[in-house]
DRENDRENLO-238415 format. One record per residue: x, z, y of N, C-alpha, C, O in turn; residue in one letter. Coordinates in steps of 0.02 Angstrom, whole numbers, plus 50000, padded with zeros to 5 digits. Each point is the difference from the previous one (the first is absolute). Example, Ala and Ser with C-alpha at 12.3 -4.5 7.8 and 13.67 -1.06 7.14 Angstrom:
% residues 2
506605039049716499555000050059500455000050060500525003349999A;499304993150054500425000350059499615003750055500255000850055S;
This chain:
% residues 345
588434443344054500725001049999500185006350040500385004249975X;499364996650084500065006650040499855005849968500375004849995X;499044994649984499745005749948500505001349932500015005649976X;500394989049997500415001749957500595003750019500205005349976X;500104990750080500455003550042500045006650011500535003249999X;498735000150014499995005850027500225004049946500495003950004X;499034995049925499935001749943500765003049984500235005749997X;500004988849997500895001249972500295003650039500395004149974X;499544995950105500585005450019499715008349982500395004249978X;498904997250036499695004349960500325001849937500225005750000X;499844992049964500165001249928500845001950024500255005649996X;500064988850028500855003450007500035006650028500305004549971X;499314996650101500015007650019499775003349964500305005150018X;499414996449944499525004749965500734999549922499845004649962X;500534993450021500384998549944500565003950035500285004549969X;499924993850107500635002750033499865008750000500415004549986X;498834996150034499905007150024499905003249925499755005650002X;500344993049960499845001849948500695003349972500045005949983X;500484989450015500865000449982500025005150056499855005949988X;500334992250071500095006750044499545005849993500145004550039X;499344996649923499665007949979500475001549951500335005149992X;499664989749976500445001349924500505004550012500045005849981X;500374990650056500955002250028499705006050025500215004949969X;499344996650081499885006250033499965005449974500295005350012X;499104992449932500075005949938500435002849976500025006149989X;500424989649996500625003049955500685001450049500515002649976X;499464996050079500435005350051499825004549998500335004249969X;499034997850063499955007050006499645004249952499675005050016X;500414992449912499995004549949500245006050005500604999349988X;499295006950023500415006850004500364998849931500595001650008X;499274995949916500444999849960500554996049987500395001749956X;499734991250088500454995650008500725004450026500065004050047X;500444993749905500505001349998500404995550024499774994250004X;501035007250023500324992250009500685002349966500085005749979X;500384989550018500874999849963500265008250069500555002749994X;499124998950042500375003550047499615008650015500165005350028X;499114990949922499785008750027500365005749954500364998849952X;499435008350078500525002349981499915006049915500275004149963X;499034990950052499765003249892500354991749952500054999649939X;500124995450107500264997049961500945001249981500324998849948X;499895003950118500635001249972500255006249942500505000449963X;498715005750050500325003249955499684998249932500215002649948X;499324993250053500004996549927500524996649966500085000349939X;500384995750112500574997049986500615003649983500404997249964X;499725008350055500385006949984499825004149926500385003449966X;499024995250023499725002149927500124993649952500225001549944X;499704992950067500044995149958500694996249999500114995849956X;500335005750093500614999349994500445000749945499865004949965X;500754990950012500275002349949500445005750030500194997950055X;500035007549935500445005750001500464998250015500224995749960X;500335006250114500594998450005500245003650056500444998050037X;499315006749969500355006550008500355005749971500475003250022X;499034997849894500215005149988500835000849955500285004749973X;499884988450035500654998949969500584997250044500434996149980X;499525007250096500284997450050500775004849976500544997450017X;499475009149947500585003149975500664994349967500604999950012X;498984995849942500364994850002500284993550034500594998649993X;499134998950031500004992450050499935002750062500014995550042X;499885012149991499884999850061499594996350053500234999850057X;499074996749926499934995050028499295001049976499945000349939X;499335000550107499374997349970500044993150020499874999850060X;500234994949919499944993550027499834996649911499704994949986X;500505008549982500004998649908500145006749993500215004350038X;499454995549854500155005949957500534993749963499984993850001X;500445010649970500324998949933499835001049934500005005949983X;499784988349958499614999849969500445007549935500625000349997X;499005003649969500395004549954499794994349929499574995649997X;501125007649933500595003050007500214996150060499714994750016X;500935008550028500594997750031500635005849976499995006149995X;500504988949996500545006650000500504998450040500134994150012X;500255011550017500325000550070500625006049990499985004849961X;500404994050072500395004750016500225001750070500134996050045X;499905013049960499895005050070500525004349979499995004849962X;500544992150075500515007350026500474999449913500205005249973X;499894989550003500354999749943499535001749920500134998749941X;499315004850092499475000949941499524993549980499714996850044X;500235001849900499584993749971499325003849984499945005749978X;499594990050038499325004549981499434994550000500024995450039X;499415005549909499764994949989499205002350042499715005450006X;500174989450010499375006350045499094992049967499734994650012X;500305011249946499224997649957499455001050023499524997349972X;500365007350091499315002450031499935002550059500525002850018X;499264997350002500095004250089500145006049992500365002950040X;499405000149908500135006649992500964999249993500295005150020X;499954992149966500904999549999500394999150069500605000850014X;498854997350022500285001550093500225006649997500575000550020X;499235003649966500215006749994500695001549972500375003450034X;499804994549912500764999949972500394995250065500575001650014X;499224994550012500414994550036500235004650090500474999250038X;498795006449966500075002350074500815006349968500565001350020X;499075000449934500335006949979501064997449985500465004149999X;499624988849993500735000050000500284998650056500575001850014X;498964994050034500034998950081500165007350019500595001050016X;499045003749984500155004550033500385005549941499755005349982X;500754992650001500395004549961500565002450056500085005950014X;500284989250013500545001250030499764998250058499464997350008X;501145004650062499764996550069500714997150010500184998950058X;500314999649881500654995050041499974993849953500524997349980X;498905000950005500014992749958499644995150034499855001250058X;499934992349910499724995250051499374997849985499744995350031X;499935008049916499335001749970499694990550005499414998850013X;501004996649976499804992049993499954999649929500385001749954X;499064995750048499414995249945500454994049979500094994550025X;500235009349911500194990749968499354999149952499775004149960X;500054990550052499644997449948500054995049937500074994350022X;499915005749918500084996149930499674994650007499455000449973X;500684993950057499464993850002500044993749936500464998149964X;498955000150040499444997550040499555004950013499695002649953X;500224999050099499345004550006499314996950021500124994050012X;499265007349998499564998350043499745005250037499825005749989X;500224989750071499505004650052499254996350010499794994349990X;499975011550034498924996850024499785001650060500025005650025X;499724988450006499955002150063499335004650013499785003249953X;499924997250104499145006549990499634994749993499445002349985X;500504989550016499594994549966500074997549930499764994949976X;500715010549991500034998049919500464994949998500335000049949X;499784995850090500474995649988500915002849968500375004150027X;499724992549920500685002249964500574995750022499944994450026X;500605008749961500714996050023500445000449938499965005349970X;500324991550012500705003849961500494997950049499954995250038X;500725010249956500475002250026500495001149979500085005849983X;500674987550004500294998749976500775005050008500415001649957X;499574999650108500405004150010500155004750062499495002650021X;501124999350015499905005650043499774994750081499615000750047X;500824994949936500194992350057499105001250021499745003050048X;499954993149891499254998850024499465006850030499594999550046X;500555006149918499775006150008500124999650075499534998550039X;501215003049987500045000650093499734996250013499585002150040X;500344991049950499674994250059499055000649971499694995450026X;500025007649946499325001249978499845005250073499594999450045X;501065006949936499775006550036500064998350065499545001950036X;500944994749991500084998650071499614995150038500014998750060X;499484997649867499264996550060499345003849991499434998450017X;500845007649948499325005450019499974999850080500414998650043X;498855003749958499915000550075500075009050030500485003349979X;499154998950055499875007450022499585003649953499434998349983X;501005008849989499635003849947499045000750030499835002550053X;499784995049902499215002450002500125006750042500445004349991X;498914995550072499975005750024499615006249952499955005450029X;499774994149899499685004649969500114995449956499904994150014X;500415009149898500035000349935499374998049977499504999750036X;500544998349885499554999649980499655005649987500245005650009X;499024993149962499655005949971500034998649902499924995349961X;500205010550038500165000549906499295004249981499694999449947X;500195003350089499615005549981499245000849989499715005449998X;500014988549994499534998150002499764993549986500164996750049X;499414998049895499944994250004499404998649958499795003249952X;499944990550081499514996249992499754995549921500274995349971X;499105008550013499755000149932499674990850013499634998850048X;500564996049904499794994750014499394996049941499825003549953X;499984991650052499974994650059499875002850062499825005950004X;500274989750062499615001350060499944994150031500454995850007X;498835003550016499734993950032500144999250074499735004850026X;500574991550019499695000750077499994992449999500184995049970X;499415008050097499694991850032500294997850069500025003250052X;500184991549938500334997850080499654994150032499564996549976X;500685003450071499634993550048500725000050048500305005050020X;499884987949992500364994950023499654999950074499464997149994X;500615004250048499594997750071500174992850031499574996650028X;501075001449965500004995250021499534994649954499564997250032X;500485001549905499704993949960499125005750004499474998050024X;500575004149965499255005950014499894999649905499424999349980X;500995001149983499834999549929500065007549974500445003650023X;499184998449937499755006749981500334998749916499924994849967X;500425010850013500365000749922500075006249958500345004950016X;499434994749950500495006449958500354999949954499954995649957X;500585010250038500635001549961499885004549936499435002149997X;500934999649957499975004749945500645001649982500334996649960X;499865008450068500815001849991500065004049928499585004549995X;500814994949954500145004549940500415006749995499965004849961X;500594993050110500535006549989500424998850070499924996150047X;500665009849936500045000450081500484994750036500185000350059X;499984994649894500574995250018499384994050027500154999050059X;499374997649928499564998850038499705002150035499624995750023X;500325009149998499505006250081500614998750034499974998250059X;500605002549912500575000950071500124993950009500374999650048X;499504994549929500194994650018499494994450018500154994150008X;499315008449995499324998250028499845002450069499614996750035X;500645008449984500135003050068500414996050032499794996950049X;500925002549928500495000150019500004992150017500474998650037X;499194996649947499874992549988499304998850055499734994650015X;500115011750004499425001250072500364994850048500594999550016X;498604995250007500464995250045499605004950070499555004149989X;500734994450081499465004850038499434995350024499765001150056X;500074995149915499334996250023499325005449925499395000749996X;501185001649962499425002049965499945008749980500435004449998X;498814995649989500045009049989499565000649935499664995749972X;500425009250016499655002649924499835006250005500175004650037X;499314994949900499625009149978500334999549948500304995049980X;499645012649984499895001349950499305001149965499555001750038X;500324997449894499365001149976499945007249969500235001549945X;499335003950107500195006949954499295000949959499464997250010X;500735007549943500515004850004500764997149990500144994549975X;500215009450044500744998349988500115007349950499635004850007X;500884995249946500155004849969500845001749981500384995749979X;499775010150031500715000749999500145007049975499655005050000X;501194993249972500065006749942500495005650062500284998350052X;499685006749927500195004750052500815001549961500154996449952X;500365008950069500655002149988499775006349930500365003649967X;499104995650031499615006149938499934995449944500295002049949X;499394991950046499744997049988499234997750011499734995049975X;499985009550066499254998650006499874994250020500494997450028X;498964998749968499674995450029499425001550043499445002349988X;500944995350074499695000850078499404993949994499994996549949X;499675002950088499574994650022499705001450078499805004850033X;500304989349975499984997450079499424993950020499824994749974X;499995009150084499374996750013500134994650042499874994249985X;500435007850078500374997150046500494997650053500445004149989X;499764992850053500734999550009500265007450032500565002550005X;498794999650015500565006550034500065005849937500545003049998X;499094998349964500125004049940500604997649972500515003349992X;499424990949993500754997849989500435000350022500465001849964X;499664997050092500625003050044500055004449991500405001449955X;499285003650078500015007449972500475003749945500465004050003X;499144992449940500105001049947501064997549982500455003549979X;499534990750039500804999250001500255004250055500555002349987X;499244999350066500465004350036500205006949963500555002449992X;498954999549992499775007749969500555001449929500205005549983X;500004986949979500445000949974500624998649978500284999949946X;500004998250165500605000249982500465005949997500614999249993X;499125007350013500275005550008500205001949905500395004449984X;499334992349978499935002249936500544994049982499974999649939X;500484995950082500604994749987500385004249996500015004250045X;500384996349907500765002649972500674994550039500174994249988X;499985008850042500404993950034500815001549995500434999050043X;499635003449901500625004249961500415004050053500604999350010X;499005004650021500395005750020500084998650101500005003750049X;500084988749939500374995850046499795002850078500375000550049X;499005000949947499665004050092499965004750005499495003149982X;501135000350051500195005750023499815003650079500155005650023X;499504989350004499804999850048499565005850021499605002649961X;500484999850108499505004650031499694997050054500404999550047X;498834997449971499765000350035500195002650083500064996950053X;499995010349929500025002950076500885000150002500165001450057X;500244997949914500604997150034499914991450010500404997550040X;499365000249943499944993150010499814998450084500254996150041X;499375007149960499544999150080500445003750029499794999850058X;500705003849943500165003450075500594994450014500365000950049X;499774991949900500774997550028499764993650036499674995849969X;500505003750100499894993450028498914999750025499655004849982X;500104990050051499764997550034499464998249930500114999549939X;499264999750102499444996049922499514997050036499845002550054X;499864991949924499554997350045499394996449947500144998649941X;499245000250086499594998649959499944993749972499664995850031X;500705002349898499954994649987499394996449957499984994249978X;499455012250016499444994549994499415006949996500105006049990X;499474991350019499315007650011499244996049980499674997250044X;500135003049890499314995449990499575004749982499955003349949X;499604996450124499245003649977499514996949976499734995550031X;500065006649907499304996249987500084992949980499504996450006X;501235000349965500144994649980500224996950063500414995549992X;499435005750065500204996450063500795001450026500285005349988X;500014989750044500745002650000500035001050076499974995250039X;500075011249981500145002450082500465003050035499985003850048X;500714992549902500735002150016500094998850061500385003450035X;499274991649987500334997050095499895006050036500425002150039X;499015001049949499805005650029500895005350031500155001850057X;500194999049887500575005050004500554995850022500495003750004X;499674989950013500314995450019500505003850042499585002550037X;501055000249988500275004750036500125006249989500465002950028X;499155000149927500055005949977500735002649979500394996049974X;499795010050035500775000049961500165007949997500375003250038X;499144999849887500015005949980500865004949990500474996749977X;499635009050037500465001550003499975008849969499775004450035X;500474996649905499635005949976500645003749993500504997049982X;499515010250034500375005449993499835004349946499455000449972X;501125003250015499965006249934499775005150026499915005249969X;500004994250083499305008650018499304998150007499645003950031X;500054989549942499544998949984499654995850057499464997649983X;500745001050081500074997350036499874991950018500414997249963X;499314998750066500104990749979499955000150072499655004550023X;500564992350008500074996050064500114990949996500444996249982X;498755003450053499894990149984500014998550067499725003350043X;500644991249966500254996950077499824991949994500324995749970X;498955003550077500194992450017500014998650053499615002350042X;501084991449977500184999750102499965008750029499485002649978X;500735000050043499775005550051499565005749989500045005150033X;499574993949922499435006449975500175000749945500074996249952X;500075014250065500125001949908499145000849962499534996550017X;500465007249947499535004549959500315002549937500224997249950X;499715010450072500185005749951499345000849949499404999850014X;500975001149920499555003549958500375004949943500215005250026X;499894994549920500055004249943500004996649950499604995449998X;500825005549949499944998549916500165004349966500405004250021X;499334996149910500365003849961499624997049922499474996849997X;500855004849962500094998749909499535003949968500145006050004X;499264992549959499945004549963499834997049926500174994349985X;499435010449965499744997649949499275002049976499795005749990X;499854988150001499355000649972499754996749949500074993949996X;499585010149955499874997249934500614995649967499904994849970X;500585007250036500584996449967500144991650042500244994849978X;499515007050086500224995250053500345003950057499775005050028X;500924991249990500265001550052499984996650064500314994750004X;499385007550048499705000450061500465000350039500475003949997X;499384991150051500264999350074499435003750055499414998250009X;500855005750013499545003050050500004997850106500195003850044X;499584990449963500024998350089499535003450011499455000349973X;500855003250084499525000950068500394997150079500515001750030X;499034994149980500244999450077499425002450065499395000450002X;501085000850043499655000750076499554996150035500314994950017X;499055004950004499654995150036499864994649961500195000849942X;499524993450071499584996649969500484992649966499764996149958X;500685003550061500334993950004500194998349911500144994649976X;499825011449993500454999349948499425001449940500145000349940X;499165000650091499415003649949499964996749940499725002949953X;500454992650039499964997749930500605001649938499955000549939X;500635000050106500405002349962500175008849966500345001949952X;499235001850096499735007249981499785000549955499394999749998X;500975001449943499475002749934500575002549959500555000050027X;499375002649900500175002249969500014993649950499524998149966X;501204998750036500234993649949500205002749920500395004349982X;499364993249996500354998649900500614995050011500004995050036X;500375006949936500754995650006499914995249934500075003249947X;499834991750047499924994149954500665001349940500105001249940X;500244997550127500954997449979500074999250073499634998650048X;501425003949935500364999250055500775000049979500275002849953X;499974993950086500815000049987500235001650076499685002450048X;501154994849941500425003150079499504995050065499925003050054X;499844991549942499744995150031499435000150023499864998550059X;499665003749891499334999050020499695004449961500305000649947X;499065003650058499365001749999499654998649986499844996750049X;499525002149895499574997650011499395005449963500055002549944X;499324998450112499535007650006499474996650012500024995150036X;499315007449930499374999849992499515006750011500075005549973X;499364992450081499755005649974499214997049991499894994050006X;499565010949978499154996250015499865004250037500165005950002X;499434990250040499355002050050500545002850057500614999250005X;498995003750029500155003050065500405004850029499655004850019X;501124996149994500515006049991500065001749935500165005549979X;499684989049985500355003649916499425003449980499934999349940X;499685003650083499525007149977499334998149938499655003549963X;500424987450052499695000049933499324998250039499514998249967X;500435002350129499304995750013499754994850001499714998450052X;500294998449907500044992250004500304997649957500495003349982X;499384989549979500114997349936500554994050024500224997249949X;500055000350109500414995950035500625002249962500095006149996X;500484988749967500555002849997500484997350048499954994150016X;500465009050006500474998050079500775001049937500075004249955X;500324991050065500684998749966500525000650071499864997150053X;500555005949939500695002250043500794997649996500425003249970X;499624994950042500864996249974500455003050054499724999250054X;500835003649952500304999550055500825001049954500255003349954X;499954990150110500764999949976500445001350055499904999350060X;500745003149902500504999150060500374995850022500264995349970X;499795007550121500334994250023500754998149966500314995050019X;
């Protein structure tokens, strides 16, 4: 009986240590993804339904408005069949500057939310009370400009139940809602190659998650975002205070690191960063390479060495930043990619 005894708890440890290798494995997969990393949000930005680029009408990414819709602007009736007809709709908006440029709309209409989900919309009554439980506009639009050639396989694992699965998504209303349905007990790969059509039409292929990233960053500069970002970079940074709201080297996240930080940049090229009591001076300035536009840090003394390099600007609005560079000061020593975020206070 003792000897059986022994036997069996043997067998349970050896079954326990086994599940805990399991789970171990698939944490620290370098390819495990979660609902929060940040190649999954811009997958979710690609597989999103569109509901920005028709904000001319509804004012609002929170929903698109399904086309035909027809509407009347400023006493003009106009039937708007394609996105390409935002254009007739901006062009009577801005005809005059003493009118009240309000969206009547011909209902029933439908709107879609970025999970595909449809509404119909009986009238103006329901339209205000829809728009007024939107939440805060997305800090970054979707991506149009680029999308994912299908099937695609990934594999997930559940950590809490320790059960191992895979998925087969067809199109982009399942990828965005397979993400988006991410519980955080669980993470997933993808199975590459992954393959995706470019703003040319080419078909890219992707080996792995950082090519992929890459690869979507690389083309959000090629999004038509009708005209709408007028924005300059280097007026952006000289208004108000910026602080580091996230800095991942090498997949590792070492934002605490800048915890206090509170960058402060001038139009003579100038940045002054203050945390408690100690400044440090350095320098910025704008440039362009290979059809990338560059953030250029240099700071003083050692405190700030990681942030010294020559940044690629991802995307940026009045708010936030967000800059990449590889290897070591940008220069290309080293295969590490380091990610930059900084927003204002």
């Amino acid at each position: 009986m003792k000897h059986l005894l022994l036997f069996s708890f043997a067998i349970l440890f050896l079954s326990l240590s086994s599940c805990q290798d399991e789970e171990e494995s698939h944490t620290q997969d370098p390819n495990s993804l979660t609902k929060a990393t940040h190649l999954s949000v811009l997958v979710s930005r690609v597989t999103q339904n569109p509901t920005h680029l028709d904000n001319i009408i509804d004012g609002t990414s929170c929903y698109s408005i399904q086309l035909p819709v027809s509407l009347t602007v400023d006493s003009q009736y106009l039937t708007v069949a394609s996105k390409e007809d935002y254009a007739s709709v901006k062009t009577v908006i801005n005809q005059y500057s003493n009118d009240d440029d309000i969206i009547h709309f011909e209902f029933p209409i439908t709107i879609k939310y970025p999970n595909y989900q449809q509404v119909t919309i009986n009238d103006q009554t329901e339209l205000t009370a829809l728009r007024q439980a939107c939440g805060p506009e997305p800090e970054f639009y979707e991506i149009t400009c680029t999308r994912f050639n299908y099937p695609l396989t990934i594999n997930c694992y559940e950590s809490n139940s320790q059960v191992s699965y895979a998925v087969t998504v067809a199109n982009n209303s399942q990828f965005y809602n397979f993400i988006s349905g991410l519980k955080d007990s669980e993470i997933y790969s993808l199975k590459f190659p992954v393959s995706m059509i470019d703003s040319d039409g080419e078909t890219i292929v992707y080996n792995s998650n950082a090519t992929l990233q890459s690869g979507i960053e690389n083309a959000i500069d090629d999004c038509d975002d009708g005209g709408s970002n007028t924005l300059l970079l280097s007026d952006e940074l000289v208004v108000g205070s910026w602080y580091v709201s996230s800095f991942i080297d090498d997949n590792q996240n070492e934002t605490y690191h800048y915890n206090g930080y509170n960058f402060t940049f001038s139009s003579n090229g100038t940045v002054v960063v203050v945390k408690n009591s100690t400044s440090t001076n350095g320098t910025w300035s704008t440039s362009m390479n290979e059809g990338n536009q560059i953030l250029n840090l240099h700071f003083e003394g050692s405190s700030l060495h990681d942030l010294d390099a020559n940044w690629i600007v991802i995307e940026f609005n009045a708010t936030t930043v967000r800059l990449r560079h590889q290897g070591d000061g940008g220069g290309g020593g080293g295969d590490d990619m380091h990610y930059l975020d900084i927003t204002k206070n």
